[in-house]
C-alpha positions as CSV (number, residue, x, y, z in Angstrom):
1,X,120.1,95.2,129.5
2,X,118.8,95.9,126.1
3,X,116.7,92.9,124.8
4,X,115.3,93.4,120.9
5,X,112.5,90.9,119.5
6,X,111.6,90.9,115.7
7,X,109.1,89.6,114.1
8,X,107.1,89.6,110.8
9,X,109.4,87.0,108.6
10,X,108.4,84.1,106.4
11,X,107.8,83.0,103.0
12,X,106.7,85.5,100.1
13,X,106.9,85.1,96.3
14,X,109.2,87.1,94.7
15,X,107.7,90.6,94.1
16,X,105.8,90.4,97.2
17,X,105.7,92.2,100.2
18,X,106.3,91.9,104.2
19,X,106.6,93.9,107.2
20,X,109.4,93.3,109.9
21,X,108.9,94.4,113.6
22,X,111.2,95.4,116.1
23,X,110.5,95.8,119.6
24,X,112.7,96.8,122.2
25,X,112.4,96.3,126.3
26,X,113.2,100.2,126.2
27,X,112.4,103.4,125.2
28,X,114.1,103.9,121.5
29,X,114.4,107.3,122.4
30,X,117.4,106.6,124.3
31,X,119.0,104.7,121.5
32,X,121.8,106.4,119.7
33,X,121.0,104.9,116.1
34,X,118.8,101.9,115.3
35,X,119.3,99.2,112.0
36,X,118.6,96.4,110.5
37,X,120.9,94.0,109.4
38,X,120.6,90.6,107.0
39,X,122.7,87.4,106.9
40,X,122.1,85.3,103.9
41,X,123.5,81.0,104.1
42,X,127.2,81.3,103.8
43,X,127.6,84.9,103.6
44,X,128.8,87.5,106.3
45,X,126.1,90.1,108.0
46,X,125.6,93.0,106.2
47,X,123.9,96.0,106.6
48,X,119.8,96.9,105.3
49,X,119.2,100.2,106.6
50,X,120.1,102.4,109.9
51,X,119.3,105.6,111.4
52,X,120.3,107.6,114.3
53,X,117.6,108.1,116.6
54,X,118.3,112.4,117.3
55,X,117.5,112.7,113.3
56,X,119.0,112.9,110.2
57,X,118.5,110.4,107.2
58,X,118.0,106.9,107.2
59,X,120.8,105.3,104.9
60,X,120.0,102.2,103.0
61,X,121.9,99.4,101.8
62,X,122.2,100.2,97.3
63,X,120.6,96.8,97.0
64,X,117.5,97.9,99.0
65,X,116.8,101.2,98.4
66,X,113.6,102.1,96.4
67,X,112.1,99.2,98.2
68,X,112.8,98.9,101.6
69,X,111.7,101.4,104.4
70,X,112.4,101.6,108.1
71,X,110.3,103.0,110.1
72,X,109.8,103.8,114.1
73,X,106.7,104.6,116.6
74,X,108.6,105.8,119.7
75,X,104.7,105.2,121.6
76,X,105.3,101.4,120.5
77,X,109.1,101.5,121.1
78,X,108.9,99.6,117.7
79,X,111.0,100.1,114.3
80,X,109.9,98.9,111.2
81,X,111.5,97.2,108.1
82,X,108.9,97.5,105.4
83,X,110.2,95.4,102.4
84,X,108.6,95.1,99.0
85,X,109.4,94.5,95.3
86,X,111.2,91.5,97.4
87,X,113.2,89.1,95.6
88,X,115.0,85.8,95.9
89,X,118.6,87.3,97.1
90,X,116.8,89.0,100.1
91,X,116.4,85.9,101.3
92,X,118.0,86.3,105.0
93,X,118.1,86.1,108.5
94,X,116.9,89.8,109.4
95,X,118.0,91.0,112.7
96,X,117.3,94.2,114.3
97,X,120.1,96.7,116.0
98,X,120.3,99.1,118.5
99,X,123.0,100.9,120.1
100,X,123.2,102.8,123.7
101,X,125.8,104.3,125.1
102,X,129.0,102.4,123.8
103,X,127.3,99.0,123.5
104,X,125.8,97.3,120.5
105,X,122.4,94.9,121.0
106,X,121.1,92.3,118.3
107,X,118.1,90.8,118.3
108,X,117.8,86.7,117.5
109,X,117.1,87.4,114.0
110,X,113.6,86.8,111.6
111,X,113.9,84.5,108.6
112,X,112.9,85.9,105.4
113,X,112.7,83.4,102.2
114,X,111.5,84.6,98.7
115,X,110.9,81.5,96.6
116,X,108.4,80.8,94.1
């Protein structure tokens, strides 16, 4: 059993920056591809950014790139969503991915909220 944990959400003004972690109960490593995901209030989940763990580019969502980078540290088993430039329609529940083998893991999700 795969269990993911994020962390790093809250409130920001718009233009500001934050830092989303991802930690898994495993080694990443083993992970066939790794993302992030948001759902906004009222709107379906839809992809940030994802990556296949054995290489290749990460591929972002048009509405985030520029300004959003993921990152990993296999030592940490950690991924990284480093957001900036953030404005008020990022505002979502942020939730980390992973997939092994033929299954699909989600963690419980971070809240993000840009607001003035």
């Amino acid at each position: 059993q795969v269990q993911l944990v994020e962390s790093g959400g809250g409130l920001v003004q718009p233009g500001g920056s934050l830092r989303l972690s991802c930690v898994a109960s495993g080694s990443i490593s083993s992970f066939k591809a790794m993302g992030w995901y948001r759902q906004a209030p009222g709107k379906e989940r839809e992809l940030v950014a994802t990556r296949n763990t054995s290489g290749g580019n990460t591929n972002y969502a048009d509405s985030v790139k520029g300004r959003f980078t993921m990152s990993r540290d296999n030592a940490k088993n950690t991924v990284y969503l480093q957001m900036n430039s953030l404005k008020p329609e990022d505002t979502a529940v942020y939730y980390c991915y992973a997939e092994l083998g033929m299954y699909g893991y989600w963690g419980q999700g971070t809240q993000v909220t840009v607001s003035s």
